[in-house]
KOLGU-4560 file (N, C-alpha, C; in nm, 3 decimals, padded with zeros to 5 digits):
<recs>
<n_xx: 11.363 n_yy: -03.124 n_zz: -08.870 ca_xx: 11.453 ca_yy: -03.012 ca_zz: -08.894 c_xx: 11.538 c_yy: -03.046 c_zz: -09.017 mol: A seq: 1 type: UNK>
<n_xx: 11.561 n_yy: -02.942 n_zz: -09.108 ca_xx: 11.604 ca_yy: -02.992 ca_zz: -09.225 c_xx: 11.785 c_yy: -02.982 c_zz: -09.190 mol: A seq: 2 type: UNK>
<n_xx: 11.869 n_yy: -02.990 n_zz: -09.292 ca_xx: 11.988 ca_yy: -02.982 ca_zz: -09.312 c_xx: 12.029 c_yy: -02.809 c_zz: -09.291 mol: A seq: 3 type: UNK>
<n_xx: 11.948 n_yy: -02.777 n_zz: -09.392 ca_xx: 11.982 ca_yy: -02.605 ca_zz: -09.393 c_xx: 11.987 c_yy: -02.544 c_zz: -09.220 mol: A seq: 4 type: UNK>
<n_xx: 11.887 n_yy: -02.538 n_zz: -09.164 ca_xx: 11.861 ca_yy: -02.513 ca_zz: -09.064 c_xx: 11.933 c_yy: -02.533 c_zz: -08.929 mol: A seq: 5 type: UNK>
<n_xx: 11.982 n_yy: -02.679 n_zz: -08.952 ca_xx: 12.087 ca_yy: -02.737 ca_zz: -08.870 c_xx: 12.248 c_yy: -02.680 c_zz: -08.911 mol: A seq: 6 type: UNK>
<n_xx: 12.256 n_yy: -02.648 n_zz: -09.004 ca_xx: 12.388 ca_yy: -02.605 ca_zz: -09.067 c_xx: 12.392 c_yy: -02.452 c_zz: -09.077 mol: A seq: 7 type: UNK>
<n_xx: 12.308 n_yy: -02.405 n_zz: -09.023 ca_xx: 12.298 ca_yy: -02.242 ca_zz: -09.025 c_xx: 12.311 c_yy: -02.200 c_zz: -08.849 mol: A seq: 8 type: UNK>
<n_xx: 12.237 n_yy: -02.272 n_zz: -08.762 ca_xx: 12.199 ca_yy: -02.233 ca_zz: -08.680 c_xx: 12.318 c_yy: -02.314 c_zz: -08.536 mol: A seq: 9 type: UNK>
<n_xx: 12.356 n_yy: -02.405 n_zz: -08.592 ca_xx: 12.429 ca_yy: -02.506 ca_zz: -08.488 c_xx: 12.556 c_yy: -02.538 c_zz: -08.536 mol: A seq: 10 type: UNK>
<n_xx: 12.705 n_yy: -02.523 n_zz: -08.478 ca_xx: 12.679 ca_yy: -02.422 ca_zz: -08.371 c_xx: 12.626 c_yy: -02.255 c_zz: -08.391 mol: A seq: 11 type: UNK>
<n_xx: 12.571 n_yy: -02.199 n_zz: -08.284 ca_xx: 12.496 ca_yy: -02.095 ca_zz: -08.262 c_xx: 12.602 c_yy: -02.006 c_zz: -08.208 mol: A seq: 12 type: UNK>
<n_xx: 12.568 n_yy: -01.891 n_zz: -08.313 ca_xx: 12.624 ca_yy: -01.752 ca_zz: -08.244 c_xx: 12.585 c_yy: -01.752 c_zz: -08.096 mol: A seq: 13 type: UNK>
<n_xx: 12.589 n_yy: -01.633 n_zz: -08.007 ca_xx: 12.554 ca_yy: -01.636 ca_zz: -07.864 c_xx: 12.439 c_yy: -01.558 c_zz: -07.884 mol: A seq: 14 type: UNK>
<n_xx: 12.385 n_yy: -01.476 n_zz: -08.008 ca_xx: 12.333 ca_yy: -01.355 ca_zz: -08.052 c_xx: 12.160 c_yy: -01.459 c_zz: -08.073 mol: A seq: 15 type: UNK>
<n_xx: 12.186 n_yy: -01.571 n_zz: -08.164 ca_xx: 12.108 ca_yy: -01.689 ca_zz: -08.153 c_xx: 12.054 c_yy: -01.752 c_zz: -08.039 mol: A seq: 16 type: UNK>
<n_xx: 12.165 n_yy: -01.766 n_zz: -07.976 ca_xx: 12.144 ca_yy: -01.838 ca_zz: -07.830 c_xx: 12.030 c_yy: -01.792 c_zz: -07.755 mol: A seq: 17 type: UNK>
<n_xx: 12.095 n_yy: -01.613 n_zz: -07.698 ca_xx: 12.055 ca_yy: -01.554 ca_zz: -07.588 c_xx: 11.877 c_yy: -01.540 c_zz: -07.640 mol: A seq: 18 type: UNK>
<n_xx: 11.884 n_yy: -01.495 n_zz: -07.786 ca_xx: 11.739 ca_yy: -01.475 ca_zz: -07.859 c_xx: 11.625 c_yy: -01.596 c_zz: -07.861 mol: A seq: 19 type: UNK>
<n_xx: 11.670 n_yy: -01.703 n_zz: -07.877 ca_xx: 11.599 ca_yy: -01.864 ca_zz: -07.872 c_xx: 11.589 c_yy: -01.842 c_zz: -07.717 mol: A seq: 20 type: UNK>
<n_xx: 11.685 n_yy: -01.813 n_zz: -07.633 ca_xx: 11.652 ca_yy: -01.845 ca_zz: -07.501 c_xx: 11.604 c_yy: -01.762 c_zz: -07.443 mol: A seq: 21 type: UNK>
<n_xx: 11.573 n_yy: -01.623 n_zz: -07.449 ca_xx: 11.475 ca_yy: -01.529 ca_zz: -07.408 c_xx: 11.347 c_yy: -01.536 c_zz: -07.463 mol: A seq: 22 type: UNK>
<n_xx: 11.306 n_yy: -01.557 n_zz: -07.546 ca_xx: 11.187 ca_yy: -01.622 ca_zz: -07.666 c_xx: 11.112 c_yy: -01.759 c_zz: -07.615 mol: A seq: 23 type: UNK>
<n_xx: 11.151 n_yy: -01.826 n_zz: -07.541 ca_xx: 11.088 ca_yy: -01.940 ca_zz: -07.481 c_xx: 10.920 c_yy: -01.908 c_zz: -07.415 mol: A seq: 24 type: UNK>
<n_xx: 10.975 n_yy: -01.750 n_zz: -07.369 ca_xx: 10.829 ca_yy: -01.621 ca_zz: -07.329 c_xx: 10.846 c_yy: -01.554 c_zz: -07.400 mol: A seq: 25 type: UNK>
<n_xx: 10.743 n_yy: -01.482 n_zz: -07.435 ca_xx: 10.707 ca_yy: -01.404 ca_zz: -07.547 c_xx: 10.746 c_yy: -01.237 c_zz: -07.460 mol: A seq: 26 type: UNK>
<n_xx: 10.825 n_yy: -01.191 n_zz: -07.594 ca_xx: 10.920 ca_yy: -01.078 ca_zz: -07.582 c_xx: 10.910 c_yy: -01.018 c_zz: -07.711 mol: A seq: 27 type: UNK>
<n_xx: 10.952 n_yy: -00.860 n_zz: -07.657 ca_xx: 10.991 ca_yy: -00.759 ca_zz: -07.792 c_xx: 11.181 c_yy: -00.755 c_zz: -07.784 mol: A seq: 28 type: UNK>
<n_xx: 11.213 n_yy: -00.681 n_zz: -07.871 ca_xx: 11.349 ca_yy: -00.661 ca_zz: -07.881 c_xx: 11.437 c_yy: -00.600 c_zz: -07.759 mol: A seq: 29 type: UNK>
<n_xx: 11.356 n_yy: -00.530 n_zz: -07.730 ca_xx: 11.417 ca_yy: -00.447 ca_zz: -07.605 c_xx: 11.454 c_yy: -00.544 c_zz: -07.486 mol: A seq: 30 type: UNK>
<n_xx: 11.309 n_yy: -00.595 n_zz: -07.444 ca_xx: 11.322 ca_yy: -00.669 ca_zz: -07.360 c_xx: 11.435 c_yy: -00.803 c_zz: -07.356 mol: A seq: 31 type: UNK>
<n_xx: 11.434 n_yy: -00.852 n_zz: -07.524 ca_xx: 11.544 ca_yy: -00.918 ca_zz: -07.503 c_xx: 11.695 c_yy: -00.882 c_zz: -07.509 mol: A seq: 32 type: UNK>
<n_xx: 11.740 n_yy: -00.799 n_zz: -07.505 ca_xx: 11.872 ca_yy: -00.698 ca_zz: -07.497 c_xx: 11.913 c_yy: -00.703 c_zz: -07.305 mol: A seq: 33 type: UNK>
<n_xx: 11.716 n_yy: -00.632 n_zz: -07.278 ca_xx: 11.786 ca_yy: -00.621 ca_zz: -07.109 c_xx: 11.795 c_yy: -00.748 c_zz: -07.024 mol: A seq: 34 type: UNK>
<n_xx: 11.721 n_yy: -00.833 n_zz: -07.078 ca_xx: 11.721 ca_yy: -00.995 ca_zz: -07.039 c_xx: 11.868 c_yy: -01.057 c_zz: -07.048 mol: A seq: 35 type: UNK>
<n_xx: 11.963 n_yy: -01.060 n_zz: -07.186 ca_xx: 12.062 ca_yy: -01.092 ca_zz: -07.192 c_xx: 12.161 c_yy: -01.036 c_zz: -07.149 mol: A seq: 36 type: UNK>
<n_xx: 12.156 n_yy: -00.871 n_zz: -07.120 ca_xx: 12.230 ca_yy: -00.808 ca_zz: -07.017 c_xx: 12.226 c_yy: -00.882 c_zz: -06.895 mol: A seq: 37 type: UNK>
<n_xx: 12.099 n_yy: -00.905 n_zz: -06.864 ca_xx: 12.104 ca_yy: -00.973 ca_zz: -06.700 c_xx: 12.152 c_yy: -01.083 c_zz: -06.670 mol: A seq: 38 type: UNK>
<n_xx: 12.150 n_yy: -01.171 n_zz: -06.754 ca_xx: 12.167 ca_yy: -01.351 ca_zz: -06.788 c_xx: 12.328 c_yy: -01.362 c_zz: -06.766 mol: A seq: 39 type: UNK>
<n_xx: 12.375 n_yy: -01.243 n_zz: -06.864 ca_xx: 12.529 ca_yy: -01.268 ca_zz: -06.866 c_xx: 12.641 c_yy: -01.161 c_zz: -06.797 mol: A seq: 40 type: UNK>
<n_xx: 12.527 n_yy: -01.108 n_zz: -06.690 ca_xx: 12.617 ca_yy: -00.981 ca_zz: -06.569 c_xx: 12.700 c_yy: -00.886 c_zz: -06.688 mol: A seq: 41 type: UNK>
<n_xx: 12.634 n_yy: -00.847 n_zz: -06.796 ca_xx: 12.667 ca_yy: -00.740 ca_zz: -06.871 c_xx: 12.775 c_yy: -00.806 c_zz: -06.928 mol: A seq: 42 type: UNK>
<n_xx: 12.835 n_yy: -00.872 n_zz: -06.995 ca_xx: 12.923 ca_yy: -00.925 ca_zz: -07.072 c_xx: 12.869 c_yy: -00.943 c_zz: -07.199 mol: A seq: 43 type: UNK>
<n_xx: 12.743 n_yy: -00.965 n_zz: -07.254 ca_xx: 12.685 ca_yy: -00.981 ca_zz: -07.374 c_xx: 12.579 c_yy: -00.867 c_zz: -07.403 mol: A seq: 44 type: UNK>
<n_xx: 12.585 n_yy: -00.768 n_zz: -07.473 ca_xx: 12.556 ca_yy: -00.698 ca_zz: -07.507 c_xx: 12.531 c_yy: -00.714 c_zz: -07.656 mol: A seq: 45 type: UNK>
<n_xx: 12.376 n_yy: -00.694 n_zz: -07.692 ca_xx: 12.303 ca_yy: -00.703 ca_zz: -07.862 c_xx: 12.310 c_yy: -00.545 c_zz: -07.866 mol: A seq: 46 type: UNK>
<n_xx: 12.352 n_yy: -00.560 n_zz: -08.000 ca_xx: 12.308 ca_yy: -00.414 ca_zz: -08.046 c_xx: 12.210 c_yy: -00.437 c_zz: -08.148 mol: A seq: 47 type: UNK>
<n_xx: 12.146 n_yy: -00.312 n_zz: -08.158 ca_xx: 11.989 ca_yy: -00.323 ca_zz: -08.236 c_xx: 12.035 c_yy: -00.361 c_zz: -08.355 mol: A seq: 48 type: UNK>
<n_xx: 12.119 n_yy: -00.331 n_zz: -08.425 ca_xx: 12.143 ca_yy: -00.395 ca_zz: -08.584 c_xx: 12.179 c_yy: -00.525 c_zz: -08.574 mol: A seq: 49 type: UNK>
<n_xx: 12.190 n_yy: -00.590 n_zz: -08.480 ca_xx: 12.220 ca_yy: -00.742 ca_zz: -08.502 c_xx: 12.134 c_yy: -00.791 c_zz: -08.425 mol: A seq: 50 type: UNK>
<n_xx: 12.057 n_yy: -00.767 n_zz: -08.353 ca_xx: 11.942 ca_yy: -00.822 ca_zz: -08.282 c_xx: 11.783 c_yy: -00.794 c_zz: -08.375 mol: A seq: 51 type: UNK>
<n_xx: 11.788 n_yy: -00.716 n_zz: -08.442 ca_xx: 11.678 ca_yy: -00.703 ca_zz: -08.587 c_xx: 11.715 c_yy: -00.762 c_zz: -08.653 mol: A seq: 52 type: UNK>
<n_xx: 11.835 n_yy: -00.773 n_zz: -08.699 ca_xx: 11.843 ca_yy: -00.848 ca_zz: -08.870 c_xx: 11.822 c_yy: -01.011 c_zz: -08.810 mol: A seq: 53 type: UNK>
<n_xx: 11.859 n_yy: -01.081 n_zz: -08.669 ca_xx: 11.879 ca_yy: -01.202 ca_zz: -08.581 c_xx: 11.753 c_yy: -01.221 c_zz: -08.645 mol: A seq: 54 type: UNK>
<n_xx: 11.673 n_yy: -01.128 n_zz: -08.551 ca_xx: 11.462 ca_yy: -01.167 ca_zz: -08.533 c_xx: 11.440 c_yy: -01.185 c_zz: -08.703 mol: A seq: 55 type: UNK>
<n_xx: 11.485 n_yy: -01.078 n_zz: -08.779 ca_xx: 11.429 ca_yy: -01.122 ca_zz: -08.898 c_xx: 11.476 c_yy: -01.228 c_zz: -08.939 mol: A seq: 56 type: UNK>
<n_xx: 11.554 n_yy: -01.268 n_zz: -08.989 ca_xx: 11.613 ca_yy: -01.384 ca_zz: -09.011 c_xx: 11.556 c_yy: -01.504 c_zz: -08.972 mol: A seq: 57 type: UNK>
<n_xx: 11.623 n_yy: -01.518 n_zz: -08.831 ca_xx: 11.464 ca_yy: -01.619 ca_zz: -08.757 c_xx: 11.310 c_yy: -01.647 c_zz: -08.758 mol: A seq: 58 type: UNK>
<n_xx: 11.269 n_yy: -01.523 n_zz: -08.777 ca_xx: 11.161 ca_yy: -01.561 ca_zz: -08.837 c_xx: 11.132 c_yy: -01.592 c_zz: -08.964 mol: A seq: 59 type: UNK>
<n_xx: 11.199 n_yy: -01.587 n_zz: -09.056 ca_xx: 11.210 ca_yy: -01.649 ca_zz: -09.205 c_xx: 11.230 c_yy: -01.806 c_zz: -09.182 mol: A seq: 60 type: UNK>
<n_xx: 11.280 n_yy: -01.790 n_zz: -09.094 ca_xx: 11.336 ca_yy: -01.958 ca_zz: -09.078 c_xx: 11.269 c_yy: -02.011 c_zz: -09.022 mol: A seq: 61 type: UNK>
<n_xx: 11.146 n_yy: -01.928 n_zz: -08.973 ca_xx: 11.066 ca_yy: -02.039 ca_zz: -08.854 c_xx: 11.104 c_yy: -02.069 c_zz: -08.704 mol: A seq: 62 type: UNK>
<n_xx: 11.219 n_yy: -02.004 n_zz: -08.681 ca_xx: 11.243 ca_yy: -02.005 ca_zz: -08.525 c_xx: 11.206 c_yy: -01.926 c_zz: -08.450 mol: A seq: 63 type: UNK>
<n_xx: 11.093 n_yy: -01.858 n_zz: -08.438 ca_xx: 11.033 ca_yy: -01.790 ca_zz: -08.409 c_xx: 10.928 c_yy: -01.703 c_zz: -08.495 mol: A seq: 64 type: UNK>
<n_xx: 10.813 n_yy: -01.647 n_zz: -08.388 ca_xx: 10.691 ca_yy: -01.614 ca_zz: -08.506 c_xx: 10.667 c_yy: -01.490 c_zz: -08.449 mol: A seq: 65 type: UNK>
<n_xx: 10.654 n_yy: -01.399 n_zz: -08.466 ca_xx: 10.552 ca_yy: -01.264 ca_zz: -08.491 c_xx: 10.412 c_yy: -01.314 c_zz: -08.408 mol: A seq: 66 type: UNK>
<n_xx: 10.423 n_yy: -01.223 n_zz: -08.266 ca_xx: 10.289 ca_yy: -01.264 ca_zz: -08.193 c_xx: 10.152 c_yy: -01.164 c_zz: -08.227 mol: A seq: 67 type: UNK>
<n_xx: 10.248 n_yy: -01.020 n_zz: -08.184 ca_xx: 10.175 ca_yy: -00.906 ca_zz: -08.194 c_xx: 10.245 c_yy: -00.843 c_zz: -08.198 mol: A seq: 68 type: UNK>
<n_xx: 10.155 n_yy: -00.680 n_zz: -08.212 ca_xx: 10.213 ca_yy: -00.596 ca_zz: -08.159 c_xx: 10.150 c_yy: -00.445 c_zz: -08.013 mol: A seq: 69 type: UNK>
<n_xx: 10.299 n_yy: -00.443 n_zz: -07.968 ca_xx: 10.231 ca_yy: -00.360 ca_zz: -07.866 c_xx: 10.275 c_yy: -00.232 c_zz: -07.831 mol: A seq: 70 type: UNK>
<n_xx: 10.214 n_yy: -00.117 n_zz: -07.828 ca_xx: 10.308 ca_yy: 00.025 ca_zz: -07.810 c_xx: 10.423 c_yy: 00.018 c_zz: -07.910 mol: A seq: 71 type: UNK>
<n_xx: 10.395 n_yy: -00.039 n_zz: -08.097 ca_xx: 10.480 ca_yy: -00.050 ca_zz: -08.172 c_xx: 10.576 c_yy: -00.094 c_zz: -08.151 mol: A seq: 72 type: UNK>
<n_xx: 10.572 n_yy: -00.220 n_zz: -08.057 ca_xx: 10.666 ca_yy: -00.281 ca_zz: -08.024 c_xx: 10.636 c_yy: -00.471 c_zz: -08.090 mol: A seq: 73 type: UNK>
<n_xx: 10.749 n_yy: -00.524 n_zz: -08.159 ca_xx: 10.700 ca_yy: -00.648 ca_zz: -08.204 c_xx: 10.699 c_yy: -00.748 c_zz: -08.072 mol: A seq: 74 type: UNK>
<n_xx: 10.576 n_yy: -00.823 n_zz: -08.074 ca_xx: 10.629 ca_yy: -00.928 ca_zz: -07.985 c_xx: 10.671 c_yy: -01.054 c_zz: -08.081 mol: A seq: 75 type: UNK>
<n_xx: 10.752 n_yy: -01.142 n_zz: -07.974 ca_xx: 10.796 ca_yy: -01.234 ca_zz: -08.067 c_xx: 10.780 c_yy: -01.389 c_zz: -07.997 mol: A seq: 76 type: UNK>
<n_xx: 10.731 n_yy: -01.509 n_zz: -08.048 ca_xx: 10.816 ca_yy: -01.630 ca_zz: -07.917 c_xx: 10.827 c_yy: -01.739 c_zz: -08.009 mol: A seq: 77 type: UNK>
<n_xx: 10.946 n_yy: -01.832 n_zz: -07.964 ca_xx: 11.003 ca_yy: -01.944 ca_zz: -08.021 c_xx: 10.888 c_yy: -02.023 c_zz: -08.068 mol: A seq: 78 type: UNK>
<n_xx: 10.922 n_yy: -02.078 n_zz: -08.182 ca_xx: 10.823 ca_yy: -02.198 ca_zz: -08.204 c_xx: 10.882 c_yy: -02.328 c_zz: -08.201 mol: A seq: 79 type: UNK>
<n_xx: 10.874 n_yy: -02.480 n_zz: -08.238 ca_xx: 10.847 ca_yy: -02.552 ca_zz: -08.202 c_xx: 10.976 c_yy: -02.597 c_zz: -08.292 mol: A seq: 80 type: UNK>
<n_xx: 11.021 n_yy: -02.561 n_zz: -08.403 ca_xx: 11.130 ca_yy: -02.601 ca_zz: -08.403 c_xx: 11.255 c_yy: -02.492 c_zz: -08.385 mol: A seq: 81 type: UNK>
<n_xx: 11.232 n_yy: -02.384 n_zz: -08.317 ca_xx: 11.267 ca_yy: -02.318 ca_zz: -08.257 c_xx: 11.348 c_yy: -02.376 c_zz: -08.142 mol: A seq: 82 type: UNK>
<n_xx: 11.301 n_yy: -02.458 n_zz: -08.077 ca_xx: 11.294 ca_yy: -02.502 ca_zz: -07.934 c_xx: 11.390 c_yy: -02.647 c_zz: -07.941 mol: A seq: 83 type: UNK>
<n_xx: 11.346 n_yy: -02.715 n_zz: -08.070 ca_xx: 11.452 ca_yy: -02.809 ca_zz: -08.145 c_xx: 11.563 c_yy: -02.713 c_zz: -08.189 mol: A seq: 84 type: UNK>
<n_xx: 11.631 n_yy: -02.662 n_zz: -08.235 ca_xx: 11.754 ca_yy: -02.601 ca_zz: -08.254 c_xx: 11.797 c_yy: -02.545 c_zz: -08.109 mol: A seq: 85 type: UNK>
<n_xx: 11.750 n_yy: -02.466 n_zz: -08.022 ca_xx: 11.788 ca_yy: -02.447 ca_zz: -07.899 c_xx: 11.833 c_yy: -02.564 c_zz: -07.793 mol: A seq: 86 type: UNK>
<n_xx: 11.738 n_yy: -02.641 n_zz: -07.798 ca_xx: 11.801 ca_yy: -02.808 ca_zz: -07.737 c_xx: 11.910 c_yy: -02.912 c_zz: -07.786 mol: A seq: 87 type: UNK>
<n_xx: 11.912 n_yy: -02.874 n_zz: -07.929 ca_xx: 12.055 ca_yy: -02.971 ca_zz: -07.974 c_xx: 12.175 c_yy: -02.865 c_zz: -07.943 mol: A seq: 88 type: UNK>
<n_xx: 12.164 n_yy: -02.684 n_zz: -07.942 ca_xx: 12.263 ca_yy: -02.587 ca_zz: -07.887 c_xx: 12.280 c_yy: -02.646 c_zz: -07.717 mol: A seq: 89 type: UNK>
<n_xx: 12.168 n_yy: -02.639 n_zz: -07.640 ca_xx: 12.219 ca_yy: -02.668 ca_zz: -07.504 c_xx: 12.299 c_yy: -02.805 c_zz: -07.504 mol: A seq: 90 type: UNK>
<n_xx: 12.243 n_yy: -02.912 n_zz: -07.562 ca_xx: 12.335 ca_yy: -03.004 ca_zz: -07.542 c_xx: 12.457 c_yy: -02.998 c_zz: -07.623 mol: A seq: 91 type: UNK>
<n_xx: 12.513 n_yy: -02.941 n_zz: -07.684 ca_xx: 12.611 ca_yy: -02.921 ca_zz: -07.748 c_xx: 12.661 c_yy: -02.831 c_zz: -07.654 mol: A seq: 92 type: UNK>
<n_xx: 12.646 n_yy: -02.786 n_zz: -07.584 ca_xx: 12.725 ca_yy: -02.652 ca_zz: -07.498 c_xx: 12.734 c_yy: -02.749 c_zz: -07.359 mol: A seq: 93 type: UNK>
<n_xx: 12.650 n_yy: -02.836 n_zz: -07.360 ca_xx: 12.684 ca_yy: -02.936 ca_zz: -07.226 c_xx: 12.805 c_yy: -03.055 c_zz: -07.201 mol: A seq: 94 type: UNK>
<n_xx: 12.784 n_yy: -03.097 n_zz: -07.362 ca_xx: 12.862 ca_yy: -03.221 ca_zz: -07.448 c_xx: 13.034 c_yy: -03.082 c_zz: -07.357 mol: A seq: 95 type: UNK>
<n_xx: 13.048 n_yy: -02.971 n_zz: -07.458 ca_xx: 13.126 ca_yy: -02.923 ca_zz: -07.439 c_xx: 13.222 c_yy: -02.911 c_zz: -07.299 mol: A seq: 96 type: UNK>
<n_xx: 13.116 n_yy: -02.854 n_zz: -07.194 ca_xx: 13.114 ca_yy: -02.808 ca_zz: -07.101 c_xx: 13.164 c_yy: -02.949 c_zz: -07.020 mol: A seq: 97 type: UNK>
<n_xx: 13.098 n_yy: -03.055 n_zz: -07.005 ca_xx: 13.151 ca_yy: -03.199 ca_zz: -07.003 c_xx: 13.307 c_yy: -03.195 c_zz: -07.010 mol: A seq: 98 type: UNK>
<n_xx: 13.340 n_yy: -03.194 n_zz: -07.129 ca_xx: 13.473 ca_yy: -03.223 ca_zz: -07.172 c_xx: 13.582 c_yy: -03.156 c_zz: -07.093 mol: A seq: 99 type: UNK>
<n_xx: 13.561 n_yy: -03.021 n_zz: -07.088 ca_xx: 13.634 ca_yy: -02.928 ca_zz: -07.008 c_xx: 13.673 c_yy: -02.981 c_zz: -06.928 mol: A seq: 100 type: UNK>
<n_xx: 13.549 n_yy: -03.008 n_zz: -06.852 ca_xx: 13.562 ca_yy: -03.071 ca_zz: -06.637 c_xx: 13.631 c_yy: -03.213 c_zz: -06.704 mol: A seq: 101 type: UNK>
<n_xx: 13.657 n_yy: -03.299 n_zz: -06.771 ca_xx: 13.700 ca_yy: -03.420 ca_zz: -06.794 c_xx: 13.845 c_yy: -03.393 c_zz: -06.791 mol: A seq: 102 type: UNK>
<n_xx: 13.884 n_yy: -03.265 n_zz: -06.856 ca_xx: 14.027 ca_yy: -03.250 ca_zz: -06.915 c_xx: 14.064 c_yy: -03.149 c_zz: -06.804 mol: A seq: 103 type: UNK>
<n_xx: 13.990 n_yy: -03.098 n_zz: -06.745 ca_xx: 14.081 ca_yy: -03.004 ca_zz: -06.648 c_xx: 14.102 c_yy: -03.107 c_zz: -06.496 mol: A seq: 104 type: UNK>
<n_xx: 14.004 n_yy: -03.244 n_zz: -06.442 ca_xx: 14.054 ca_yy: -03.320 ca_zz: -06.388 c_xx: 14.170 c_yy: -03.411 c_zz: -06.392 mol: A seq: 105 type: UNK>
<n_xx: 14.209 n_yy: -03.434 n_zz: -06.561 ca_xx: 14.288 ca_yy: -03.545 ca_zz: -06.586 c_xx: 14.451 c_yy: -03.403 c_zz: -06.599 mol: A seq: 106 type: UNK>
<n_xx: 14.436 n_yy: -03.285 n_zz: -06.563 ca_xx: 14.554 ca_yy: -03.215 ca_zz: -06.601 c_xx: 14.659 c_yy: -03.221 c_zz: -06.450 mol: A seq: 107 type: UNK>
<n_xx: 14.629 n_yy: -03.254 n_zz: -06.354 ca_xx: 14.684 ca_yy: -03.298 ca_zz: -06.212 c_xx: 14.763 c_yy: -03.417 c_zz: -06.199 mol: A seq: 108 type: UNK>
<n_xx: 14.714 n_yy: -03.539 n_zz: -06.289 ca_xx: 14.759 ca_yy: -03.660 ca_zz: -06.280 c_xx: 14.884 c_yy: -03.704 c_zz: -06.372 mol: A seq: 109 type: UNK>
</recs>
């Protein structure tokens, strides 16, 4: 993974996130909108202008590829360093998530 890539993508919008992490299976746009509706009990909501320009983008970059298409619908799924930028995001959201529970135990004492 180069520098650019790492410095564009990490840390990750949630717009990144939810898209790398619905993309793990191969999906069109739609599907990933109602996927991240579901994931996050309606709190994250893509709208189509930032969930197209996301896919395009990403796929320029290689984080994903153009499978097919179906009922003019694009499919899309993560590729391989796709899946590398999504795994240094989870552990970075874990690293995080860590810290929290560290500092909200030590706030009692």
């Amino acid at each position: 993974m180069d520098n650019h890539i790492r410095k564009v993508y990490v840390p990750m919008t949630e717009t990144s996130f939810y898209i790398l992490l619905c993309l793990r299976k191969e999906a069109h746009g739609y599907s990933i909108v109602k996927q991240t509706e579901q994931l996050t009990n309606g709190e994250v909501r893509l709208s189509p202008g930032t969930l197209y320009g996301s896919l395009s983008k990403m796929e320029k970059d290689g984080l994903i590829r153009f499978i097919r298409e179906e009922e003019k619908r694009k499919i899309y799924r993560i590729t391989e360093l796709g899946m590398q930028v999504l795994e240094l995001e989870m552990k970075r959201i874990a690293r995080l998530y860590q810290s929290m529970e560290e500092a909200r135990g030590h706030e009692g004492q």
